[in-house]
N, C-alpha and C positions, 0 to 999 in steps of 0.2 A: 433132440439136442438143439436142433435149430429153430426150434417153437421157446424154448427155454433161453435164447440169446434173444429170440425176437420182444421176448417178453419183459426182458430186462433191459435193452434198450429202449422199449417204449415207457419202461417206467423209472428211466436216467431222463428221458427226455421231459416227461412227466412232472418228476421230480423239480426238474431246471426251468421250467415255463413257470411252477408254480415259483420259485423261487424269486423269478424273474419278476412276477407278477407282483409278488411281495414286498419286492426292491421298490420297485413302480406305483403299487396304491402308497408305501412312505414319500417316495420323490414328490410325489404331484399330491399329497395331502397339504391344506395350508398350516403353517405352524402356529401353535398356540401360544402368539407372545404376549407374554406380563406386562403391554403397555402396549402404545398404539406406534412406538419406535423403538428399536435397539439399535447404536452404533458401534462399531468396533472397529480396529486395526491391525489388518495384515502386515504385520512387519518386513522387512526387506531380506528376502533370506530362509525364511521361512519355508518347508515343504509344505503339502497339503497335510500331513499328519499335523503339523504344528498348529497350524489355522484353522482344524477342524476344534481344537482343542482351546485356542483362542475364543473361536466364534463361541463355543459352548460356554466358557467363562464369563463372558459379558453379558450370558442372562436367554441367547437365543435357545429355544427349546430343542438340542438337535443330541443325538448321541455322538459323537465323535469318532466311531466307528463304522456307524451306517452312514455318516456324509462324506468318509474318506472313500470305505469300497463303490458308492452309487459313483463318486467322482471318477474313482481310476477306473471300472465300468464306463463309463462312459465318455474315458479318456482324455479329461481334462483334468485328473491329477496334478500333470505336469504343464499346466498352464496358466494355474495361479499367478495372480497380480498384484503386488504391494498396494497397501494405499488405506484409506480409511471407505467403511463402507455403512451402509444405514439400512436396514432391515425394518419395510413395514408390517404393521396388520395385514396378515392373510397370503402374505407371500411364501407359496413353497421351497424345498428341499431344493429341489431342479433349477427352478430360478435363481438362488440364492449360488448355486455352482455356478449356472452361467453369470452373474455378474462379476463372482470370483475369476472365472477364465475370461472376461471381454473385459476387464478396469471399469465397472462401470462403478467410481468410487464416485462418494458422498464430496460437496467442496462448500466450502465457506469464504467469505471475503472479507476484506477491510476497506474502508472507501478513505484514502488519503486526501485531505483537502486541501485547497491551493491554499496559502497563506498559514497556516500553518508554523507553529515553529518546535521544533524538535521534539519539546518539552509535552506538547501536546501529541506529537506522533507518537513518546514512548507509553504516554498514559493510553490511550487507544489501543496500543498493542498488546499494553501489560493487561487490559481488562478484558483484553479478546477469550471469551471460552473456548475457542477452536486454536489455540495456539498452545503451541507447548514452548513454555515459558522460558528457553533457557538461554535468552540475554537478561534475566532479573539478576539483579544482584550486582550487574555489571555497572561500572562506568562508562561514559557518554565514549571515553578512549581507547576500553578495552573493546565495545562493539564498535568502533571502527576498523579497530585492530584485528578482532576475528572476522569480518567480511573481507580483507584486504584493502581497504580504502587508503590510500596515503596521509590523507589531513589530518589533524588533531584537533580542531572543530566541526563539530556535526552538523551544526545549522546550513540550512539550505540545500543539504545534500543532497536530499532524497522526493524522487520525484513524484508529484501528487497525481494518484490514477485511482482506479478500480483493484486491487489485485485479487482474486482468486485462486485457492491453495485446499488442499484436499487436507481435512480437519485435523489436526494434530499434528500439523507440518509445524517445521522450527521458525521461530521470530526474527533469530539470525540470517535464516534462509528470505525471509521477508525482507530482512533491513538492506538484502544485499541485493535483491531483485530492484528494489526502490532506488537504491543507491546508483546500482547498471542503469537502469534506466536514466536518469537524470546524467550520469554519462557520457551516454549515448546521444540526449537529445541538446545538452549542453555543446558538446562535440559537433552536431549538424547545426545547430543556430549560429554557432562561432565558424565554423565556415565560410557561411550565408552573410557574414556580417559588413554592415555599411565601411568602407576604405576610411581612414584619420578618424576612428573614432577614440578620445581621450582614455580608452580602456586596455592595460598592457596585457590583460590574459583573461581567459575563459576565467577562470576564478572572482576579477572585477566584473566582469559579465555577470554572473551568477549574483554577484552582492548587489548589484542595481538591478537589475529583475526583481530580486527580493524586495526592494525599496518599490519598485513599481507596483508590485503586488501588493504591497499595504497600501500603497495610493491612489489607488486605481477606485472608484467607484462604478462606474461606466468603464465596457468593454473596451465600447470606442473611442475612449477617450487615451488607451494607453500610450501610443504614438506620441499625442503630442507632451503628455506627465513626460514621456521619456524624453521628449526633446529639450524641455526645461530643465530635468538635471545635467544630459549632456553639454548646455548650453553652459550650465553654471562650472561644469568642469572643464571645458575647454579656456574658461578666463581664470580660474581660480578662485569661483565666488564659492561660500560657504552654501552645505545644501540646504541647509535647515529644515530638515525634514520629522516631523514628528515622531513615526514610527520607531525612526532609529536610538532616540531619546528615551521613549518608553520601554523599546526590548533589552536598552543596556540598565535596566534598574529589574527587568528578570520578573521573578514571583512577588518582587518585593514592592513592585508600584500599585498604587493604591486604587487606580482606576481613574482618576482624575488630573490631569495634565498642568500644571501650573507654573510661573514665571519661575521657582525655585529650582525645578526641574531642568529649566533650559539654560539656568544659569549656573548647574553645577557639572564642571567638565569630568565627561568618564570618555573611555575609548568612542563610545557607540554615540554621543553626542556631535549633532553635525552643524549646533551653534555655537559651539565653542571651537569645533575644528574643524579645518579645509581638507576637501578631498571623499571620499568614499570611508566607510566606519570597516574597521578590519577583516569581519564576519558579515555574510549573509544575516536576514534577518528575520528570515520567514521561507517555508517551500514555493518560490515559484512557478505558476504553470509554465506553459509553451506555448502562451501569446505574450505573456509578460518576459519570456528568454527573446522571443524575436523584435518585439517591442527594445529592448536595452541594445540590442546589436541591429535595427534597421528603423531608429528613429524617425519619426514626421518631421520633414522641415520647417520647421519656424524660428522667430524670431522674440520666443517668448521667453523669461526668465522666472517669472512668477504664476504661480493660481491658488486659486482658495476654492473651498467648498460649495457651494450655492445652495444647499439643505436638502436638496432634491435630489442629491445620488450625483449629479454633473459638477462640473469645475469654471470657474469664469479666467479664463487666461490673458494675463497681461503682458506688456513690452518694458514697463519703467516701473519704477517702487511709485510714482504719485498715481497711474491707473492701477496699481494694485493695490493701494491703500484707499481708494473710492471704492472698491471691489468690495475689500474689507468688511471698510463701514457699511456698506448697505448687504452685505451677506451673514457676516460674522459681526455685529456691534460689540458683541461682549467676548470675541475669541481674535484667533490668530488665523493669516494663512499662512502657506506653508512658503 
């Protein structure tokens, strides 16, 4: 009798090594995927039975029953991680668990550029393959409205970085990252900011930064661009500033900047009217935010172009109109 248990426990044990083993040549075999990438998304919520069944749908070659038991085997079942994940050539069963239990998700980015204006930050996003699309359809109003922004103009809001977001994250979730940040670093510039500067809020902060950032050719040159129009604001000179002239005619200006343009008054025209243009007018970075709130001192009012990327800075309209002519013959400065 006890030859007869000994027998059958060596061959439960037998049994279960081999079994084991079975588990183990599937776990550590590489999987035979139909391409040299498949991506997929663990949803938020999801058990391991769900994701095994996911993962299988999207093309990875795995039965969804032998990647559940090897998992709860080996007790990461319950450790699964949301997120989007990217499965190469030749990567195992066991692997493909463990990145599921460690986040090691797949991420994709958008590069926000400085200068920028809205218009261009939504086409970027809307053509992002890695984004799930659901501010299309929306108005400039309602996505501000679902990030919680307060304003009812978009421009300028959102602050130009890098960001990084795990593939099929939401746009909205993007618009609102971009949005906090700019924030936050509007929020720290306006702190920091020069004492009696002509500017009543972080808000005119932000819309002369903008202005800066379209005028700025030269890094180093933003200080003194900013001291020019500070200058001009503190007497009440008009800014006349190009940029602002061009963004209020939108998709519709033709690429070429001419007398007719500067002679026809719209809100964003700053030769027809004194003062800052209502709206931001582009995304500016955070040289161009601390530039607007910690001006260079001078005593300049004018500069023009020089063709070479730099600006020639003047004190009166007669040094600035010698500038002119010998920089710009056939244009304007600003």
């Amino acid at each position: 009798m006890k030859f007869l248990l000994l027998r059958l426990f060596l061959l439960v044990v037998l049994v279960c090594a081999a079994l084991a083993g079975a588990y183990w040549w599937v776990a550590l075999r590489p999987l035979p995927l139909p391409g040299p990438v498949v991506d997929f998304t663990v949803q938020r919520g999801q058990n391991m039975r769900q994701a095994a069944n996911t993962i299988a749908a999207a093309g990875v070659p795995v039965h969804p029953e032998e990647l559940y038991w090897i998992a709860r085997a080996a007790g990461k079942a319950e450790r699964i991680l949301a997120g989007s994940y990217e499965v190469h050539d030749g990567l195992t069963l066991w692997q493909l668990i463990l990145k599921l239990s460690s986040g090691d998700v797949s991420q994709a980015g958008l590069t926000v550029v400085e200068g920028w204006n809205f218009r261009q930050l939504r086409a970027a996003v809307e053509a992002h393959a890695f984004l799930s699309q659901d501010a299309a359809g929306l108005s400039d109003a309602e996505i501000l409205q679902r990030i919680g922004a307060g304003e009812t103009h978009p421009e300028g809001l959102f602050f130009p970085d890098t960001y990084l977001f795990d593939k099929h994250s939401s746009a909205l979730a993007l618009y609102r990252r971009a949005y906090l940040a700019m924030q936050a670093q509007l929020a720290s510039a306006w702190e920091a900011r020069e004492p009696g500067l002509p500017l009543a809020s972080p808000y005119e902060a932000l819309i002369l930064a903008s202005i800066i950032e379209k005028e700025t050719g030269r890094a180093e040159e933003r200080g003194l661009v900013a001291s020019v129009f500070v200058n001009r604001l503190r007497i009440g000179m008009r800014l006349q500033t190009d940029p602002t002239v061009i963004y209020g005619y939108g998709a519709e200006f033709e690429g070429r900047l001419r007398r007719r343009h500067l002679d026809t008054d719209h809100p964003w025209n700053t030769y027809t009217r004194v003062g800052l243009p209502p709206t931001p007018i582009a995304l500016p970075g955070r040289d161009s935010l601390l530039a607007a709130l910690r001006p260079a001192q001078s005593d300049f009012f004018y500069f023009v172009a020089r063709g070479d990327g730099t600006s020639e800075f003047s004190r009166n309209l007669n040094d600035h109109n010698r500038a002119v002519n010998r920089y710009q013959r056939a244009g304007r400065g600003s």
